[in-house]
Predicted model as a PDB file, atoms N, CA, C, CB and O in Angstrom, pLDDT in the B-factor column:
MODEL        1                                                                  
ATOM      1  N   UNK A   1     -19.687   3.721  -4.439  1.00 57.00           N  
ATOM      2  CA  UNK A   1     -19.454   2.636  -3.507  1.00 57.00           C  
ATOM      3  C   UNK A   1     -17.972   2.265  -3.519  1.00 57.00           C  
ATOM      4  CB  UNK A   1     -20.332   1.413  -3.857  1.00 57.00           C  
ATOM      5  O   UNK A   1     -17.340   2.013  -4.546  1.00 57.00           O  
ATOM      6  N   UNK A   2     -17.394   2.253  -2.062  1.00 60.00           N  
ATOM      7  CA  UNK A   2     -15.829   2.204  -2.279  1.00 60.00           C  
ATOM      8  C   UNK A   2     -15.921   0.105  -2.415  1.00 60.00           C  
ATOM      9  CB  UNK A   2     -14.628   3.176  -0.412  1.00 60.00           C  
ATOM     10  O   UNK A   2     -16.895  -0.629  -2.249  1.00 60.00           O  
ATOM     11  N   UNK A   3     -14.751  -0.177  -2.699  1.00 66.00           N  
ATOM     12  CA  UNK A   3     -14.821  -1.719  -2.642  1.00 66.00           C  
ATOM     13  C   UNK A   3     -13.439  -1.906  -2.229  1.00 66.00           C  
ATOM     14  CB  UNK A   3     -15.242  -2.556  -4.082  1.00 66.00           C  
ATOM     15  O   UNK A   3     -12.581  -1.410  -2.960  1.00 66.00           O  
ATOM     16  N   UNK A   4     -13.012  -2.639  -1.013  1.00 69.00           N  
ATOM     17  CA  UNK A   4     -12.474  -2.762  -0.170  1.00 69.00           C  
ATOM     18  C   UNK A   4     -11.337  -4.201  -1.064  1.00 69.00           C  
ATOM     19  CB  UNK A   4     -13.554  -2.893   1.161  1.00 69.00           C  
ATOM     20  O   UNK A   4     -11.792  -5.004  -1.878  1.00 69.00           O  
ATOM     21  N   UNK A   5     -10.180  -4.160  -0.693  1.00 77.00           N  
ATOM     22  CA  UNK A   5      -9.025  -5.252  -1.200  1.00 77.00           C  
ATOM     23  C   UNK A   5      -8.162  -5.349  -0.192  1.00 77.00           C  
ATOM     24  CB  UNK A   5      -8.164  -4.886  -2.518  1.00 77.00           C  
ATOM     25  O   UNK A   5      -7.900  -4.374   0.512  1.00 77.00           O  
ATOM     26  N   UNK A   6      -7.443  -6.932   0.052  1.00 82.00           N  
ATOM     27  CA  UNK A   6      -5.947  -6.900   0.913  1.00 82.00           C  
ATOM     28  C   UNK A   6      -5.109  -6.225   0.196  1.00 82.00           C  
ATOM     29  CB  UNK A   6      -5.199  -8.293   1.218  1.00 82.00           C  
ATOM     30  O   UNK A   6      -5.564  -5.742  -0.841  1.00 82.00           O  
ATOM     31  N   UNK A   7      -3.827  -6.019   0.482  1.00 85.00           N  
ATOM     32  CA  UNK A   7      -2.882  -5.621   0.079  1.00 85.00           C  
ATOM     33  C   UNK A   7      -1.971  -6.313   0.307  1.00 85.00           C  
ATOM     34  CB  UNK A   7      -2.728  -4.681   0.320  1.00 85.00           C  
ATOM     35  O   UNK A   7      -1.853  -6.676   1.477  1.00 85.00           O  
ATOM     36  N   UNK A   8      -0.920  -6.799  -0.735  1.00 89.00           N  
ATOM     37  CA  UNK A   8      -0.078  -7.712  -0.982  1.00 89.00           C  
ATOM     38  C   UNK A   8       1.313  -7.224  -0.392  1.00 89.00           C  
ATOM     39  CB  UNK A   8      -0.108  -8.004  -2.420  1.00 89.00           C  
ATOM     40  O   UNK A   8       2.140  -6.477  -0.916  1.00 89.00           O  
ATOM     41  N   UNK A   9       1.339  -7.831   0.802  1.00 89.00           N  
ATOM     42  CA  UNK A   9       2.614  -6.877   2.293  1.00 89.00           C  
ATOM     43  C   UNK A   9       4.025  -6.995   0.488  1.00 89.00           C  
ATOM     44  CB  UNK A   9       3.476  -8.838   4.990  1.00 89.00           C  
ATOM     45  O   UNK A   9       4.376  -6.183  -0.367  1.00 89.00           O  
ATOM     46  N   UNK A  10       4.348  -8.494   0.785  1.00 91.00           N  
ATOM     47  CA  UNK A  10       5.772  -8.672  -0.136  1.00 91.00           C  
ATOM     48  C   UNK A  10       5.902  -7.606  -1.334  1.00 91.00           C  
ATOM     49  CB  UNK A  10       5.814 -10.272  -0.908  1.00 91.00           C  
ATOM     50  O   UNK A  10       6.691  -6.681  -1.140  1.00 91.00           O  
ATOM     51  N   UNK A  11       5.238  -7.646  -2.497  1.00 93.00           N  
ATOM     52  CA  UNK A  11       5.172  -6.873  -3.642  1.00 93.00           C  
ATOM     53  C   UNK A  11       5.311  -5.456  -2.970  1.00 93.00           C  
ATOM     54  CB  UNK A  11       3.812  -7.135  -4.539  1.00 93.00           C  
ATOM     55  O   UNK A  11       5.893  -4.700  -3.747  1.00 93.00           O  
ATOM     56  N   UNK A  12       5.010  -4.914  -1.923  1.00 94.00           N  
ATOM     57  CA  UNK A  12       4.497  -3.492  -1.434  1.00 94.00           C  
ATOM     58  C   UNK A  12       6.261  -3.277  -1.003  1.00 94.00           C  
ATOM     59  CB  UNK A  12       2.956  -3.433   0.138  1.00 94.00           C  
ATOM     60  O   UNK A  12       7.075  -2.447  -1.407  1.00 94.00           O  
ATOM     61  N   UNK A  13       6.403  -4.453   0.017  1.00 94.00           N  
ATOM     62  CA  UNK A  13       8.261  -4.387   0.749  1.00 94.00           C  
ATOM     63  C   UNK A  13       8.951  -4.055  -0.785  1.00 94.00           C  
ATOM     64  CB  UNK A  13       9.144  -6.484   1.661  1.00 94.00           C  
ATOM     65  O   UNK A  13       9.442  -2.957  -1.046  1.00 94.00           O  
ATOM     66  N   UNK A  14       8.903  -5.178  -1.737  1.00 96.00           N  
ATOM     67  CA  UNK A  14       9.444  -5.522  -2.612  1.00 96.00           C  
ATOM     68  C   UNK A  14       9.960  -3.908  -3.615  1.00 96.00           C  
ATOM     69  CB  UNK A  14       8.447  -6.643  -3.178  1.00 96.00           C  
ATOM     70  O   UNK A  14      11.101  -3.631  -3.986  1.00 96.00           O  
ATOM     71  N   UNK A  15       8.818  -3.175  -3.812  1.00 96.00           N  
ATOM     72  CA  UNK A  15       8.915  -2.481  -4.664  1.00 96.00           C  
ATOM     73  C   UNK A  15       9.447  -0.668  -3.568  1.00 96.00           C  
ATOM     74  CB  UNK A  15       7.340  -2.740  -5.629  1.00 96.00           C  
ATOM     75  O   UNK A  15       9.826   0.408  -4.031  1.00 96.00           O  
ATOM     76  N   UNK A  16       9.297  -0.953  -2.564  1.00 96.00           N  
ATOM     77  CA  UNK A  16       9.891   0.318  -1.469  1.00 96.00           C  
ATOM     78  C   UNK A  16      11.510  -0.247  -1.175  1.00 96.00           C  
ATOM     79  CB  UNK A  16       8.774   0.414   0.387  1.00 96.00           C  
ATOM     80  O   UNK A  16      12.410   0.492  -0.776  1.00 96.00           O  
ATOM     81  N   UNK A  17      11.629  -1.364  -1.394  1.00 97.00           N  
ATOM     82  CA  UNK A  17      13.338  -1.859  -1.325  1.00 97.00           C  
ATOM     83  C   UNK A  17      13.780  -1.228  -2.481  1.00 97.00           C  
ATOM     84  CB  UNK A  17      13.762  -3.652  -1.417  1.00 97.00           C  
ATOM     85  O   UNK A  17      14.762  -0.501  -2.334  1.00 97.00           O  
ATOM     86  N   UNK A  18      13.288  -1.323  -3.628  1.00 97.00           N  
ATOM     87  CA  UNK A  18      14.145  -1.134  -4.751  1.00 97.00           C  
ATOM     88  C   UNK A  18      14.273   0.573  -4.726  1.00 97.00           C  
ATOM     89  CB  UNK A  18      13.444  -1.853  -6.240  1.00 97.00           C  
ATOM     90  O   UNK A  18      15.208   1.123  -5.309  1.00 97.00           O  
ATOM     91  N   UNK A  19      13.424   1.205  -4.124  1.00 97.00           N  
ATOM     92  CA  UNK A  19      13.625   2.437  -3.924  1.00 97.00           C  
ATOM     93  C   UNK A  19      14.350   3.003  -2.849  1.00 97.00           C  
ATOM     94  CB  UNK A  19      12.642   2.872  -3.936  1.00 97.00           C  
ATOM     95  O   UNK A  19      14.703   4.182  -2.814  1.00 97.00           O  
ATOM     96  N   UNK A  20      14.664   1.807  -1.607  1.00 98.00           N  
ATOM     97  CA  UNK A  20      15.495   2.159  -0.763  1.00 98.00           C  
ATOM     98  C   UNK A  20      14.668   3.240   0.245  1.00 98.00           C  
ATOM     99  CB  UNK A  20      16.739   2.668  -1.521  1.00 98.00           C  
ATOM    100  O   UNK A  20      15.136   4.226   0.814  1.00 98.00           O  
ATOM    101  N   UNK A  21      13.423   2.777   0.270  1.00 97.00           N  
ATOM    102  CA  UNK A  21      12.104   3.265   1.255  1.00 97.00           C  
ATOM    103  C   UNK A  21      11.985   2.889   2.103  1.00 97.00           C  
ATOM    104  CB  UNK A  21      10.962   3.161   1.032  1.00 97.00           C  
ATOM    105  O   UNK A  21      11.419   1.802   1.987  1.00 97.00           O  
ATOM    106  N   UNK A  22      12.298   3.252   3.571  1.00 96.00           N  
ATOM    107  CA  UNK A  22      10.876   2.515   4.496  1.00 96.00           C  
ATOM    108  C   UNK A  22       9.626   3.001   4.286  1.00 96.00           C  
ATOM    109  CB  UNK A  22      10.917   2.681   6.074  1.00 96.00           C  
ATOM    110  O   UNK A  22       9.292   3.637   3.287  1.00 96.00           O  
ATOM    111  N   UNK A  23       8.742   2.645   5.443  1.00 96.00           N  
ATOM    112  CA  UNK A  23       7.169   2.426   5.083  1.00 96.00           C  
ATOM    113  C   UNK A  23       7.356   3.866   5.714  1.00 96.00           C  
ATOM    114  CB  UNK A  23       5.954   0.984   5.833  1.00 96.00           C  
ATOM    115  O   UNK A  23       6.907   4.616   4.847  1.00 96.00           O  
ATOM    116  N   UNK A  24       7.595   4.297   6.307  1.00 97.00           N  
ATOM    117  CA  UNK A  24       7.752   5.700   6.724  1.00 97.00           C  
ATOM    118  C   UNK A  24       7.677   6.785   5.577  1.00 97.00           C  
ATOM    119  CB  UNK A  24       9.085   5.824   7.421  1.00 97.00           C  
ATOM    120  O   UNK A  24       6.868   7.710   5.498  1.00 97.00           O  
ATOM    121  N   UNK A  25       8.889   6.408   4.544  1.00 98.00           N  
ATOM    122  CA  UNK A  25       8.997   7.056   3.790  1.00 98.00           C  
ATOM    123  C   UNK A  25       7.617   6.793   2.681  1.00 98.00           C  
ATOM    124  CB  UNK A  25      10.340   6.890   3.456  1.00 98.00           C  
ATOM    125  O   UNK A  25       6.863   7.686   2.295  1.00 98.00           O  
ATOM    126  N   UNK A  26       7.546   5.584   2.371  1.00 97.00           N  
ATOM    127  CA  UNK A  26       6.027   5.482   1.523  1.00 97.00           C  
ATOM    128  C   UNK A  26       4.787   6.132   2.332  1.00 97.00           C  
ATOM    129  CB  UNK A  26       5.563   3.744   1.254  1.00 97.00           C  
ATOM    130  O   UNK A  26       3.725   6.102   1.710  1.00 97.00           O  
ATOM    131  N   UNK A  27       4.750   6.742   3.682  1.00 97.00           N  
ATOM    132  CA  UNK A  27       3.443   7.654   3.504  1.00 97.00           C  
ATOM    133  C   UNK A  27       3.715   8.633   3.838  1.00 97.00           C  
ATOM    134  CB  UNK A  27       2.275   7.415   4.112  1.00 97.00           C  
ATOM    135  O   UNK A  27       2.799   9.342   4.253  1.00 97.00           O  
ATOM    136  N   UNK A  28       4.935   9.108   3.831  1.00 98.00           N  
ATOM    137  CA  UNK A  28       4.945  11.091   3.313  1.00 98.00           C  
ATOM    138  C   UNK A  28       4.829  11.038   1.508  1.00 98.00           C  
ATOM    139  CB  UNK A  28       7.115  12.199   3.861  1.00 98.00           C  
ATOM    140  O   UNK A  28       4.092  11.704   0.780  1.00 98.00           O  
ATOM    141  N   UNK A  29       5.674  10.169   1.204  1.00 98.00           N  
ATOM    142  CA  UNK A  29       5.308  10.205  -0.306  1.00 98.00           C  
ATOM    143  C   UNK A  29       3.687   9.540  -0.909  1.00 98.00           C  
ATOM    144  CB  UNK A  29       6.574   9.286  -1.014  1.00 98.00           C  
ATOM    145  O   UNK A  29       3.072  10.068  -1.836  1.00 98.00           O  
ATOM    146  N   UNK A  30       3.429   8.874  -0.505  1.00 97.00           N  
ATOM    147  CA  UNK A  30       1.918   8.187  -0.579  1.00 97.00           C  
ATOM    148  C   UNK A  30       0.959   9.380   0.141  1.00 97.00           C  
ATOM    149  CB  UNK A  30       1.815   6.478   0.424  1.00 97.00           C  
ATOM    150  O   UNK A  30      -0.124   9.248  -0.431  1.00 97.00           O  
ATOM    151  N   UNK A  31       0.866  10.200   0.870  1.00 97.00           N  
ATOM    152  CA  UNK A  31       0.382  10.925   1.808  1.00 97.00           C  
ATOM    153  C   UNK A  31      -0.665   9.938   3.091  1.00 97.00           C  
ATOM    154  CB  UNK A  31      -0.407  12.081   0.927  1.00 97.00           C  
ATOM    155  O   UNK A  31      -1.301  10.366   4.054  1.00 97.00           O  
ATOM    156  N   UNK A  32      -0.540   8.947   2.738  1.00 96.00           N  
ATOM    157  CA  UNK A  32      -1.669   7.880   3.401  1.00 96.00           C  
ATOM    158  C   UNK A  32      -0.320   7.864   5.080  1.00 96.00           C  
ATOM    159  CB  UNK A  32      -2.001   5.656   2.021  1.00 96.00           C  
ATOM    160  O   UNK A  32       0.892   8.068   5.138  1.00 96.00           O  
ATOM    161  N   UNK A  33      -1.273   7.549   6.060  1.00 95.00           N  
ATOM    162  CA  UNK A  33      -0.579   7.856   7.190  1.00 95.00           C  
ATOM    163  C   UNK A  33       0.287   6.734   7.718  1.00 95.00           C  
ATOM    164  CB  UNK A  33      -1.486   8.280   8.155  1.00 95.00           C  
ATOM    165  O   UNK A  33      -0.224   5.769   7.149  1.00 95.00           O  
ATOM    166  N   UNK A  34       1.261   6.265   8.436  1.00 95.00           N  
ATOM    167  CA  UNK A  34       2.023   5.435   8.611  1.00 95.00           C  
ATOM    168  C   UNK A  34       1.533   4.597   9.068  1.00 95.00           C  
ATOM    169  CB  UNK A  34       2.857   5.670   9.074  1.00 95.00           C  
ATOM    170  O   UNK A  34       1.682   3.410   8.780  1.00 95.00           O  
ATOM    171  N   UNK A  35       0.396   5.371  10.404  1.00 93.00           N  
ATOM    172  CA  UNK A  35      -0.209   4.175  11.239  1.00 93.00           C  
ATOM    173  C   UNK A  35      -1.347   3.371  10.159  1.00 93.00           C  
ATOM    174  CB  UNK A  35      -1.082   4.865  12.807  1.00 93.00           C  
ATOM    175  O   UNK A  35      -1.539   2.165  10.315  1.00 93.00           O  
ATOM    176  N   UNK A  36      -1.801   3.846   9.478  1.00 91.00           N  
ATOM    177  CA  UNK A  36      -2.681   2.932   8.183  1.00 91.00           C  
ATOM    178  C   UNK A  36      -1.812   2.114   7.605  1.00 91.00           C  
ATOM    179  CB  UNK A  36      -3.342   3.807   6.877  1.00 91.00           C  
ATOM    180  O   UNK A  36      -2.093   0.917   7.649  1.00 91.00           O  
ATOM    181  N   UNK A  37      -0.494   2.544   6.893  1.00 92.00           N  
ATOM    182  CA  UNK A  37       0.118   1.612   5.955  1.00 92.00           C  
ATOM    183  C   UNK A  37       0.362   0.484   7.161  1.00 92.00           C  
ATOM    184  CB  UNK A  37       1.606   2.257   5.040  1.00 92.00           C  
ATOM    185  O   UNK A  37      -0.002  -0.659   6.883  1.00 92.00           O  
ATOM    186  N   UNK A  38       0.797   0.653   8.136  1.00 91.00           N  
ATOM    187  CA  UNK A  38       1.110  -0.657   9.166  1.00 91.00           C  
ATOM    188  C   UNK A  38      -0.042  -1.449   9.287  1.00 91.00           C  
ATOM    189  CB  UNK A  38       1.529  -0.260  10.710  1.00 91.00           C  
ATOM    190  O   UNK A  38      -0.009  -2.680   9.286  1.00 91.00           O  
ATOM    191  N   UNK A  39      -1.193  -0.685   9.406  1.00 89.00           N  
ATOM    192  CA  UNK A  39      -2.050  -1.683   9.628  1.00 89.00           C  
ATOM    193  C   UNK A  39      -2.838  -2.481   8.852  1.00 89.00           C  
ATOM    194  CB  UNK A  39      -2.664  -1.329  10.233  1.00 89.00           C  
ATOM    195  O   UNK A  39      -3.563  -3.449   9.083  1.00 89.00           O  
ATOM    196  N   UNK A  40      -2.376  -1.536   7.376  1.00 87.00           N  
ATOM    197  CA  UNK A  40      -2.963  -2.483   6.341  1.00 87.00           C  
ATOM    198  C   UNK A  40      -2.235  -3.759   5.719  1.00 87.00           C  
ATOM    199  CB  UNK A  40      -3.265  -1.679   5.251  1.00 87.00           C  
ATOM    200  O   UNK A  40      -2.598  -4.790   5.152  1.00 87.00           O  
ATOM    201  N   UNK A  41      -1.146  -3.235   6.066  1.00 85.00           N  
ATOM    202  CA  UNK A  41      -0.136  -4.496   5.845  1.00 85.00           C  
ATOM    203  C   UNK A  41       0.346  -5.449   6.842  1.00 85.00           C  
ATOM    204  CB  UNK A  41       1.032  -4.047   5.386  1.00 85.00           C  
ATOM    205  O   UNK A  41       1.348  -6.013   6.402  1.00 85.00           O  
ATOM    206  N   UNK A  42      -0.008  -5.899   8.150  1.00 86.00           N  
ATOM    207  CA  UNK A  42      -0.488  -6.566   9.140  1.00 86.00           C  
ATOM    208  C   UNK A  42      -1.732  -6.677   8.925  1.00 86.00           C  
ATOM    209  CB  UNK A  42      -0.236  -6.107  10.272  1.00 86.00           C  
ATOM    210  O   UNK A  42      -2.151  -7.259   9.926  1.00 86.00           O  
ATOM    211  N   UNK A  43      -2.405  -6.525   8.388  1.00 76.00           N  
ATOM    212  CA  UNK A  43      -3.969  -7.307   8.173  1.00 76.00           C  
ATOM    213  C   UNK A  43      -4.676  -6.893  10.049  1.00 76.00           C  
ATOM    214  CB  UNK A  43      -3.672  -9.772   7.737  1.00 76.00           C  
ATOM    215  O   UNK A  43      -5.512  -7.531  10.689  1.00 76.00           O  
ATOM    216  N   UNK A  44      -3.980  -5.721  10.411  1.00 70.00           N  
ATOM    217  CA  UNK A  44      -4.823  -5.787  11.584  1.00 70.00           C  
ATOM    218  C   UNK A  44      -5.887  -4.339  11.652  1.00 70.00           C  
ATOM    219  CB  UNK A  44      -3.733  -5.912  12.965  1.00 70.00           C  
ATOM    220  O   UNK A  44      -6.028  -3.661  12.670  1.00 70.00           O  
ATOM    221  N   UNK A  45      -6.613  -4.053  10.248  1.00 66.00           N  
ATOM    222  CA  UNK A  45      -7.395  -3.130   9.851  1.00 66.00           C  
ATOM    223  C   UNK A  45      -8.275  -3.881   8.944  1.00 66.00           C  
ATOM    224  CB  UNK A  45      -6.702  -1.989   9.301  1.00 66.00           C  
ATOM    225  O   UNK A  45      -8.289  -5.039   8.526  1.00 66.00           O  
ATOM    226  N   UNK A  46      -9.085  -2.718   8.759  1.00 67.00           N  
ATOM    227  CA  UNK A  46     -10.185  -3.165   7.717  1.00 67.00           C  
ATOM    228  C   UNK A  46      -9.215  -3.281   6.167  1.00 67.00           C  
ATOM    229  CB  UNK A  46     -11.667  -1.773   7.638  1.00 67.00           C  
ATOM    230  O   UNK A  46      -8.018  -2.995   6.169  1.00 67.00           O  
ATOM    231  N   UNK A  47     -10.043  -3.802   4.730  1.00 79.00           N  
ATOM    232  CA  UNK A  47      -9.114  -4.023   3.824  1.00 79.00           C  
ATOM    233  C   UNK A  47      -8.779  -2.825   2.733  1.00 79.00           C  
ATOM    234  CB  UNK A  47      -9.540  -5.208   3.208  1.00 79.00           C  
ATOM    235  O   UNK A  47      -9.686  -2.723   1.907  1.00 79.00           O  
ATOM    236  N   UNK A  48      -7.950  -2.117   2.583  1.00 83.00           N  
ATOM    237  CA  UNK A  48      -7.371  -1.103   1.665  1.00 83.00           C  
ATOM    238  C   UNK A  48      -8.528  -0.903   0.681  1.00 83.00           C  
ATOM    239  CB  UNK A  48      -5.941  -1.587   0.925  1.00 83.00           C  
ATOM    240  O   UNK A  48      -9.037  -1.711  -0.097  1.00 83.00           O  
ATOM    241  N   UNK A  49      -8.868   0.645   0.968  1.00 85.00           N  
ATOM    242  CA  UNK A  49      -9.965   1.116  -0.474  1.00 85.00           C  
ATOM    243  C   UNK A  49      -9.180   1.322  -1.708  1.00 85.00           C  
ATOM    244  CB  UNK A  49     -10.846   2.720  -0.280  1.00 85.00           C  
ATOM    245  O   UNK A  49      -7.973   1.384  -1.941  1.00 85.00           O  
ATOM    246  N   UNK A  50     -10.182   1.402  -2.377  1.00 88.00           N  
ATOM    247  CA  UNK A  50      -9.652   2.018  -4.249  1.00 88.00           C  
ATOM    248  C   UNK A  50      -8.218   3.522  -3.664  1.00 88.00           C  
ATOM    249  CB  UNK A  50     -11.976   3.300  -5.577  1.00 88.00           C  
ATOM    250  O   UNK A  50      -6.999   3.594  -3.815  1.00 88.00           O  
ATOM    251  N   UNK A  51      -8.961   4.183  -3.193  1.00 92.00           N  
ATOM    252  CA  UNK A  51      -8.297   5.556  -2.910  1.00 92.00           C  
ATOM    253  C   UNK A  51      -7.322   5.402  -2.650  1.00 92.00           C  
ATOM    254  CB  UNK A  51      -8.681   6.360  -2.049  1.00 92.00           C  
ATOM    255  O   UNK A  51      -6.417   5.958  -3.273  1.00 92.00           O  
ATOM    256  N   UNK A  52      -7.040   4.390  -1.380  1.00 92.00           N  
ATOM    257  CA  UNK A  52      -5.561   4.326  -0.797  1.00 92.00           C  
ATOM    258  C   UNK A  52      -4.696   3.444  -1.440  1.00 92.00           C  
ATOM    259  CB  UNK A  52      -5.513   3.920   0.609  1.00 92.00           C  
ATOM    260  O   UNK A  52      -3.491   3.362  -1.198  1.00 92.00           O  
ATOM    261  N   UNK A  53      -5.393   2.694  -2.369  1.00 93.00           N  
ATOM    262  CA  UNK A  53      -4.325   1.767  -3.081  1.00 93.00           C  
ATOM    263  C   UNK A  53      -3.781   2.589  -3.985  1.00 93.00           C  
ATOM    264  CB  UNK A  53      -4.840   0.460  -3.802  1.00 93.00           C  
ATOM    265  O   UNK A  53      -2.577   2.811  -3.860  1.00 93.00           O  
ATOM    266  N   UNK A  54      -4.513   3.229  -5.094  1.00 95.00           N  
ATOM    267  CA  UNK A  54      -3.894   4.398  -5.750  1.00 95.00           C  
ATOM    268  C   UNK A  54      -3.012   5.123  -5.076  1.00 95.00           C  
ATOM    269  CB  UNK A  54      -4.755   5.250  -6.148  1.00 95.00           C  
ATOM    270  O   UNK A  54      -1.966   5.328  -5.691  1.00 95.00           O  
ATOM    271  N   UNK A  55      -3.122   5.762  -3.584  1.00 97.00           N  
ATOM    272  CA  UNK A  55      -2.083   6.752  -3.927  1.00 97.00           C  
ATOM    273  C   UNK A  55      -0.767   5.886  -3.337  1.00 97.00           C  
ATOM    274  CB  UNK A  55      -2.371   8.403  -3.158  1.00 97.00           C  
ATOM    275  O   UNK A  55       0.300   6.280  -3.808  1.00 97.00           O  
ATOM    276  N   UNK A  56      -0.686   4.985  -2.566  1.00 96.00           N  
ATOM    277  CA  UNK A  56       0.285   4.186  -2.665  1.00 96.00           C  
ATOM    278  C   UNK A  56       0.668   3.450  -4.156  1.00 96.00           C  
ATOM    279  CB  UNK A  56      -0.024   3.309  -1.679  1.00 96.00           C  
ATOM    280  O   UNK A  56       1.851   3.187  -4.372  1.00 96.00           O  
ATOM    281  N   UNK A  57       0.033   3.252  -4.781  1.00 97.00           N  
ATOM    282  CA  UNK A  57       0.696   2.516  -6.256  1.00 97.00           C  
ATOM    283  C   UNK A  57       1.382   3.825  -6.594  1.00 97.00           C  
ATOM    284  CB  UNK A  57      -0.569   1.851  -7.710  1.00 97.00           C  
ATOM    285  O   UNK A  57       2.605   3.682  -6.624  1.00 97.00           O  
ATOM    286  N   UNK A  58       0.927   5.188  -6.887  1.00 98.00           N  
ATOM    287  CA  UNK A  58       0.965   6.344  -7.644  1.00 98.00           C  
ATOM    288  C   UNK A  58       2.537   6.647  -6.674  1.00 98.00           C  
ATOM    289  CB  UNK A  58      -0.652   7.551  -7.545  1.00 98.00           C  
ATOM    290  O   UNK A  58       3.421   7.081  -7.412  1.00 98.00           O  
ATOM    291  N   UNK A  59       2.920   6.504  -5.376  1.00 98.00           N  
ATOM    292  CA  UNK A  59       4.137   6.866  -5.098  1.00 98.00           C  
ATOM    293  C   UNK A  59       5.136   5.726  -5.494  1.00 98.00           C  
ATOM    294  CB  UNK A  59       4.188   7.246  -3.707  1.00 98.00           C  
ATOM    295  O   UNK A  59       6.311   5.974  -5.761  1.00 98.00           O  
ATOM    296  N   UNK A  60       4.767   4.847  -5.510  1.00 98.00           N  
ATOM    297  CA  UNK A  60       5.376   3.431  -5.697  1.00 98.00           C  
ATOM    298  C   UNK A  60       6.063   3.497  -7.247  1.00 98.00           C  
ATOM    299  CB  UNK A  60       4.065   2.117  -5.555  1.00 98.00           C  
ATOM    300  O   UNK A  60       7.175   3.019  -7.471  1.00 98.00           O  
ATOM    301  N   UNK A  61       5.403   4.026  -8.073  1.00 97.00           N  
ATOM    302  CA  UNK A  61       5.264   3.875  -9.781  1.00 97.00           C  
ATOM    303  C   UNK A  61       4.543   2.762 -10.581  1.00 97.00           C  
ATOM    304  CB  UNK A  61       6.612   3.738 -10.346  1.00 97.00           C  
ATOM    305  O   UNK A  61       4.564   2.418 -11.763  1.00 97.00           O  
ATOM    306  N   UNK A  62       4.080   2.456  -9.786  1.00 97.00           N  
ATOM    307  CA  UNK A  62       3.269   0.627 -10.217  1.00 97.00           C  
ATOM    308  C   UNK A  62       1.977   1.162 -10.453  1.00 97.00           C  
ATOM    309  CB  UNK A  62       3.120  -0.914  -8.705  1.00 97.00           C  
ATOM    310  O   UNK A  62       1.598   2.238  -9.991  1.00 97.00           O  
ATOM    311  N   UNK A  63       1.038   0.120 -11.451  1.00 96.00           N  
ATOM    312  CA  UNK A  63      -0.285  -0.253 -11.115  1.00 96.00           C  
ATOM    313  C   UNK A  63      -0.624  -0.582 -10.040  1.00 96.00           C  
ATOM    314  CB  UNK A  63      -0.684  -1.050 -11.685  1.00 96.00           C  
ATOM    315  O   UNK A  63       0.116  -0.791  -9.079  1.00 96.00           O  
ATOM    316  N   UNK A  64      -2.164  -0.691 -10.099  1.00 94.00           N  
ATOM    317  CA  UNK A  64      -3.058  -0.604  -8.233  1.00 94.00           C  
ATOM    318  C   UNK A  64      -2.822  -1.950  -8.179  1.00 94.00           C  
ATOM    319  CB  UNK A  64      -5.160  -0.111  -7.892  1.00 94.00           C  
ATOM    320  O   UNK A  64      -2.472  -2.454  -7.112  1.00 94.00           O  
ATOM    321  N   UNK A  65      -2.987  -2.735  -9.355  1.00 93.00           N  
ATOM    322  CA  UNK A  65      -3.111  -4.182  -9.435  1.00 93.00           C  
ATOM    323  C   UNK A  65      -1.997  -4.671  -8.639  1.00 93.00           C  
ATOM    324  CB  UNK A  65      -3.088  -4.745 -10.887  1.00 93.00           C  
ATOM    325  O   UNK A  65      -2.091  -5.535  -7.767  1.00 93.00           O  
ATOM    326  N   UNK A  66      -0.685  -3.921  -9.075  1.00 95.00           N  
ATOM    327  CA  UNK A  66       0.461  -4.775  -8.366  1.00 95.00           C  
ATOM    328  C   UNK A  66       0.337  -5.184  -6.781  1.00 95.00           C  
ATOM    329  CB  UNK A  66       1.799  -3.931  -8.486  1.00 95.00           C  
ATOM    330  O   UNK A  66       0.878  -6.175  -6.291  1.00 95.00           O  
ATOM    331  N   UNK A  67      -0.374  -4.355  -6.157  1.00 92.00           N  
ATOM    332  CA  UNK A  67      -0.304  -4.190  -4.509  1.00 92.00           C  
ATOM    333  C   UNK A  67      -1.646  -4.743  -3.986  1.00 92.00           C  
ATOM    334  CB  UNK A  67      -0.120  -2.487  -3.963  1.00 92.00           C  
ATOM    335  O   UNK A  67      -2.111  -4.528  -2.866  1.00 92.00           O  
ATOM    336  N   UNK A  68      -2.311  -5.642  -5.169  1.00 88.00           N  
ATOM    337  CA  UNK A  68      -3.230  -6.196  -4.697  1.00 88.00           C  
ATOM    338  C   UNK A  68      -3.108  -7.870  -4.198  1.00 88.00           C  
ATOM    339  CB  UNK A  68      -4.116  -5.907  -5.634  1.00 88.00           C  
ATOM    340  O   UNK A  68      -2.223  -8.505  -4.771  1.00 88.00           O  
ATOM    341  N   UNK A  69      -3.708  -8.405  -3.458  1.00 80.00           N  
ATOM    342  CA  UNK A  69      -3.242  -9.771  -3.238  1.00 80.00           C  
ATOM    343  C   UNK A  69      -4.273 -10.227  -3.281  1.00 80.00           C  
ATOM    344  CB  UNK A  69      -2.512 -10.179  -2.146  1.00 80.00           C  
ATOM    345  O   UNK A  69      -5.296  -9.814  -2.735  1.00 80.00           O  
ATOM    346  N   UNK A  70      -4.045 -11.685  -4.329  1.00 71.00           N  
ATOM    347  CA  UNK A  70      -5.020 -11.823  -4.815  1.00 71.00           C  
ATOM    348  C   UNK A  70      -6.058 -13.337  -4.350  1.00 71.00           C  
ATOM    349  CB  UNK A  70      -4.546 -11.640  -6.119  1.00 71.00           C  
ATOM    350  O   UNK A  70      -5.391 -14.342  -4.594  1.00 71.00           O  
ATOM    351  N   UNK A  71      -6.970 -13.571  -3.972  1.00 59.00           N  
ATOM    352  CA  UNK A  71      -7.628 -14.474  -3.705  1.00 59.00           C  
ATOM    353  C   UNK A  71      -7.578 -15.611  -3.589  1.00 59.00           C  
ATOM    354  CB  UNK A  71      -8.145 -14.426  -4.080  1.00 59.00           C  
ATOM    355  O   UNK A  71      -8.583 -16.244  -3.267  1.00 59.00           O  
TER     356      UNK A  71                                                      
ENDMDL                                                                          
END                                                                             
């Protein structure tokens, strides 16, 4: 059973600045697609699975936790 989370837009900007990323660049490196990362971070999609938070944390270098926003 996947279980669905927001994703925390700032911490996500926050940690692709320090790498000098756009969001472009976080989903060739994330492999997750651009038009998803936009829409998960505009809240104008359904809410980020386990899967996709991983492989965005995993390009990022962070825990899943970091890119979660929390309740």
């Amino acid at each position: 059973m996947q279980i669905s989370y927001k994703l925390n837009r700032t911490a996500i900007q926050k940690k692709c600045r320090k790498k000098f990323w756009t969001f472009q660049k976080l989903a060739v490196e994330s492999g997750v697609s651009y038009s998803t990362i936009l829409a998960l971070l505009n809240n104008s999609t359904r809410k980020a699975t386990n899967s996709t938070i991983l492989l965005i944390a995993r390009a990022l270098d962070c825990a899943p936790a970091d890119l979660i926003k929390e309740s």
